[in-house]
C-alpha positions, 0 to 999 in steps of 0.5 A: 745671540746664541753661538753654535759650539764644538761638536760634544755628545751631549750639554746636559743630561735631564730625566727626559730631555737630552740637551746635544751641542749639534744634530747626531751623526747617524751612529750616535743617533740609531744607538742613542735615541732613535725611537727611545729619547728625546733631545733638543738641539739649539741653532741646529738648522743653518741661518741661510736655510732658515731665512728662506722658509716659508713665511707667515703671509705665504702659509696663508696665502697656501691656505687658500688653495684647493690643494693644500691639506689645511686645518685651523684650531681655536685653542678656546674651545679645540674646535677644528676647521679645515680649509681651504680657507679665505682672507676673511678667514684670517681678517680677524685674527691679529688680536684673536683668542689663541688659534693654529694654522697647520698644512700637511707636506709645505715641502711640496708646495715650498722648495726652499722649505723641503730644504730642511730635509737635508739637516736630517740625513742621518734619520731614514729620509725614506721614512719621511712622511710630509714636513707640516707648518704650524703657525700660531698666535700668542698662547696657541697651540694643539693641546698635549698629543701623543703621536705614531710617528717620529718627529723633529720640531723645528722652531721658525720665527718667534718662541714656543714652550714645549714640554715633552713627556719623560716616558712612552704613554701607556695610557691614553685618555682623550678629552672626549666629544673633540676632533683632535686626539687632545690628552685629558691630562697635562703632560708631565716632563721637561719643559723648554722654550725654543728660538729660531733654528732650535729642534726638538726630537720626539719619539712614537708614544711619548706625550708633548705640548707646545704653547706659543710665547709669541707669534711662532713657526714650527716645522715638523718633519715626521718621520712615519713607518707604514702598518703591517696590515697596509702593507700585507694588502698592498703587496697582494695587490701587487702580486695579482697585477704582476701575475703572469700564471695562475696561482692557485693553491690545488690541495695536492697535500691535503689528507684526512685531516682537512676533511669536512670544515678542518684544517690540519696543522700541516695545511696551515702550516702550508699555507704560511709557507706560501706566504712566506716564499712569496716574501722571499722572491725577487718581486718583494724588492721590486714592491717594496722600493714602489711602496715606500715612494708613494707620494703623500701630496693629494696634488696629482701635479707632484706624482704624475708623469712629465708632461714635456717628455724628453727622449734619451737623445734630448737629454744627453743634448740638454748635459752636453750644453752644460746643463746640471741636475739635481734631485729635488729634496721633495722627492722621495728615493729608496735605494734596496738590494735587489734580493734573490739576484745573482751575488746580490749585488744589484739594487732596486731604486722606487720613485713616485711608485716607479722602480728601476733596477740599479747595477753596480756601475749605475750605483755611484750616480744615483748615491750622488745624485741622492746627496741632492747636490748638483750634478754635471757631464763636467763634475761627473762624467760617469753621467754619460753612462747612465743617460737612459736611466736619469732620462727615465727618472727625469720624466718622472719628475724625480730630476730637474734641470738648472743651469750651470 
């Protein structure tokens, strides 16, 4: 048995892989390998988190459901299935040709399972995307892939073989005629094999394979920055709902320059600027905080409004009897400086497309109640102080009650 060992920054330096004794903290990680290396962390995640992730039989069983983003690969041919699936789906499979059962955002069908989440404080949580869970037979696999989005791999039961590239892919050549975005050409880098509690992370662009050794689970937590174009359009739409005035650009510069079908250099310049001063407003805070909570999951049951809704008084009663609150660790927070406000030192809290303006005194609430720790009248007194706000974000499903 592997023994977790003394905090160092790094085992052993590779020209691709950096092997590290434990996870970095956040300023050896943003400094050392955030978007430019690759590492490998042995016995990484705790054996009490790891005994609670979801099992084999229970990735079937959430295969089957109409809700569940579920694909299955055949690593014969790379042919490409999606679900829901059925038992007969998976009747025949123990002794099958290779094949890979992968679901999008398990975390959100699986508590026990987004408790992963919180080994990976130190990268932008508010950055994640979903945790999928890949299971797969001896010899299975995807194929070598190249991704947009970082990712940290997770080895589950069982063994796996990755090898990941020693440089970012500046030429991407695809198998033709296939679903799967699979690389015509092997990937060339490090390789090494991954047990139980093991992660492995990986940068945006650069190359990587997994092959099974035997029957394995992968949790792979990514981590996904949204496009400037996405956001350009979001944000328009969101100034046009919130408009209280017409704003409409009236010409009152134009000269003889923009007669005719011309625009002048100062009227693009203009028009730049508009956009410009839209950004710099206190209503990009309140956008942005609302657009980067959107929720991943195609179940509505995750985003929507409690159906038993409390009023104030109702849930000052519930903490006053004791109850606690937690914040799941599914559920997406970010936390902003409210820009463009006095002294700036008011936040900008978005949930589930919500958002909240957070003052100072309400700040260390919510900093403890994003430790996903739980939180009671008894060990936090201030809660009192804040019981419209944690009311608001509990019937948005963001807080839950448990017991003391």
């Amino acid at each position: 048995m592997r023994v977790a060992r003394p905090h160092a920054i790094t085992d052993l330096m590779t020209d691709s892989l950096t092997i590290l004794h434990t996870l970095p903290t956040a300023d050896v990680f943003y400094t050392r390998y955030w978007n430019t290396r690759p590492f490998l962390v042995r016995d990484a995640i705790p054996k009490r988190v790891m005994a609670t992730l979801i099992a084999p039989n229970e990735l079937a069983a959430l295969a089957m459901e109409e809700t569940a983003r579920a694909r299955l690969v055949s690593a014969s041919d790379w042919s490409c299935r999606f679900g829901p699936f059925n038992d007969e789906d998976f009747a025949d499979k123990k002794n099958a040709a290779p094949w890979s059962l992968l679901i999008q955002n398990v975390d959100q069908f699986h508590p026990p399972t987004a408790e992963l989440l919180r080994s990976f404080n130190f990268a932008p949580r508010w950055l994640i995307d979903d945790v999928m869970v890949s299971f797969s037979n001896k010899g299975g696999g995807i194929g070598g892939h190249v991704d947009s989005y970082h990712v940290f791999l997770v080895q589950g039961i069982g063994r796996r073989r990755w090898t990941i590239g020693d440089r970012p892919v500046t030429d991407k050549t695809f198998i033709e005629g296939l679903e799967l975005k699979i690389l015509k050409y092997p990937v060339i880098g490090e390789s090494v094999e991954v047990y139980p509690g093991d992660v492995i992370y990986v940068p945006p662009g650069f190359c990587h394979e997994g092959i099974t050794v035997e029957d394995a689970l992968t949790y792979s937590i990514g981590f996904l920055g949204p496009q400037t174009s996405e956001m350009l359009g979001d944000f328009g739409l969101y100034l046009s709902e919130a408009a209280t005035s017409e704003d409409y650009f009236d010409g009152s510069d134009l000269g003889v320059g923009d007669a005719g079908f011309t625009l002048s250099a100062a009227t693009v310049t203009k028009f730049r600027e508009r956009i410009e001063a839209a950004v710099k407003t206190p209503a990009f805070s309140q956008w942005l905080a609302s657009y980067l909570t959107v929720s991943t999951s195609i179940d509505p049951v995750h985003s929507s409004d409690r159906l038993d809704q409390l009023s104030p008084s109702e849930f000052a009663a519930e903490l006053k009897a004791g109850r606690q609150i937690i914040k799941p660790t599914f559920v997406r927070f970010a936390l902003l400086p409210s820009l463009g406000l006095i002294d700036n030192k008011s936040y900008v809290l978005g949930v589930n497309r919500h958002t909240f303006e957070i003052s100072n005194e309400a700040l260390p609430v919510i900093q403890t109640l994003m430790s996903e720790t739980r939180v009671s009248l008894g060990n936090t007194p201030a809660l009192a102080d804040q019981i419209d706000l944690l009311n608001a974000l509990y019937n948005i499903q963001a807080l839950e009650f448990i017991n003391g």
